[in-house]
C-alpha positions as semicolon CSV with decimal commas, in nm:
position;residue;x (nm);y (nm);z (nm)
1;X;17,833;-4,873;4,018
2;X;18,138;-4,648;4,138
3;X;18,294;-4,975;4,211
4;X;18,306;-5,080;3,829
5;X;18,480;-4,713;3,699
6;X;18,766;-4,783;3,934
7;X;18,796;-5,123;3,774
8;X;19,101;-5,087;3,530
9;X;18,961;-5,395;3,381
10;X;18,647;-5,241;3,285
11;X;18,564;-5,150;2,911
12;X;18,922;-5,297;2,823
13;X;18,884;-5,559;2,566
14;X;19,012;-5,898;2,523
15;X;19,192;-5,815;2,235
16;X;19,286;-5,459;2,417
17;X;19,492;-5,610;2,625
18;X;19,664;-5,918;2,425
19;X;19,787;-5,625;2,179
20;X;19,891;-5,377;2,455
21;X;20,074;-5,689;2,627
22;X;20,228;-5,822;2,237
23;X;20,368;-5,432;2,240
24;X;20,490;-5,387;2,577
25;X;20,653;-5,762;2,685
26;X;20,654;-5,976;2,310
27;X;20,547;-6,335;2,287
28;X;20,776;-6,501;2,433
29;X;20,788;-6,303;2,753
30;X;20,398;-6,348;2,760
31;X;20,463;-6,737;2,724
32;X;20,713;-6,755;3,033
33;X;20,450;-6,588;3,246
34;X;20,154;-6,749;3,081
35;X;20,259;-7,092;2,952
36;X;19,995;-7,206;2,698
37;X;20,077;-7,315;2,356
38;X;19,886;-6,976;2,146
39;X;20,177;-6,773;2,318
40;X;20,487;-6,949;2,144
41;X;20,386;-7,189;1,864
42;X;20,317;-6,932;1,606
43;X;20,154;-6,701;1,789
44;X;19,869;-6,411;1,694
45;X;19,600;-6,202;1,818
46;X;19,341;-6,399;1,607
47;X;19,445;-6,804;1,760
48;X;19,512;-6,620;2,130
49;X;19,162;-6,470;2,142
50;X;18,985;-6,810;1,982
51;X;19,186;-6,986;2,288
52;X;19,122;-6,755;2,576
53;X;18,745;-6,680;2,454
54;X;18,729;-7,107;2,516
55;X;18,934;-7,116;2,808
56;X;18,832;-6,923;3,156
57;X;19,122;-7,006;3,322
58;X;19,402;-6,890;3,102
59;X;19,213;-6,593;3,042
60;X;19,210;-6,534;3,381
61;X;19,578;-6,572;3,416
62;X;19,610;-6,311;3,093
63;X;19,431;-6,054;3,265
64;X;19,609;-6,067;3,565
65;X;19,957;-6,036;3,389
66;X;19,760;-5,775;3,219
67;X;19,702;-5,573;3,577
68;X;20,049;-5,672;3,720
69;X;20,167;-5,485;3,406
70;X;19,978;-5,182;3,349
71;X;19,808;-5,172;3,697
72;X;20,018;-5,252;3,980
73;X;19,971;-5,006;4,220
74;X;19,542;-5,113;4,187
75;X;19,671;-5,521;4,227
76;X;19,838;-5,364;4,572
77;X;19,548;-5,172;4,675
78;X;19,355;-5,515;4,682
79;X;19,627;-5,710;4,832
80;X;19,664;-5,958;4,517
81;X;19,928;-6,085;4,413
C-alpha cells in the first residue's frame, strides 16, 4: 500500500492529466509525441477522453508523456524510458 502513495499516477485523473498536458505542451505538441487523430483534428478534452477511455494503448502512451513531463526524475528512478 506504500507502494501506491509514491505512485505519481495515483488519484490523478484521466482528464487531470489531458488538461495539465493541453496547458503545459498545447495540442499539437501532444500530437507529435502521441500521434492519434483526437490530438490534431479538432481537438478537446471531451473527444480525447471518449478515445483514450476506448483505447488502452494510447492511453498508455498519454500517461507516460504525462510522467516524462511532470515526473521525470520518478520515470528515472524505475529505469523507464
Amino acid at each position: 500500500m506504500a507502494q501506491e502513495h509514491l505512485d505519481p499516477l495515483n488519484g490523478v485523473t484521466l482528464e487531470k492529466m489531458l488538461t495539465e498536458l493541453q496547458a503545459k505542451l498545447g495540442w499539437q505538441a501532444m500530437y507529435l509525441e502521441v500521434s492519434i487523430n483526437c490530438f490534431q483534428k479538432d481537438p478537446s478534452i471531451k473527444s480525447s477522453l471518449k478515445f483514450l477511455r476506448k483505447t488502452q494503448w494510447a492511453r498508455d502512451k498519454v500517461e507516460q508523456l504525462y510522467l516524462n513531463t511532470f515526473h521525470p526524475y520518478y520515470l528515472a528512478s524505475k529505469n523507464i524510458k
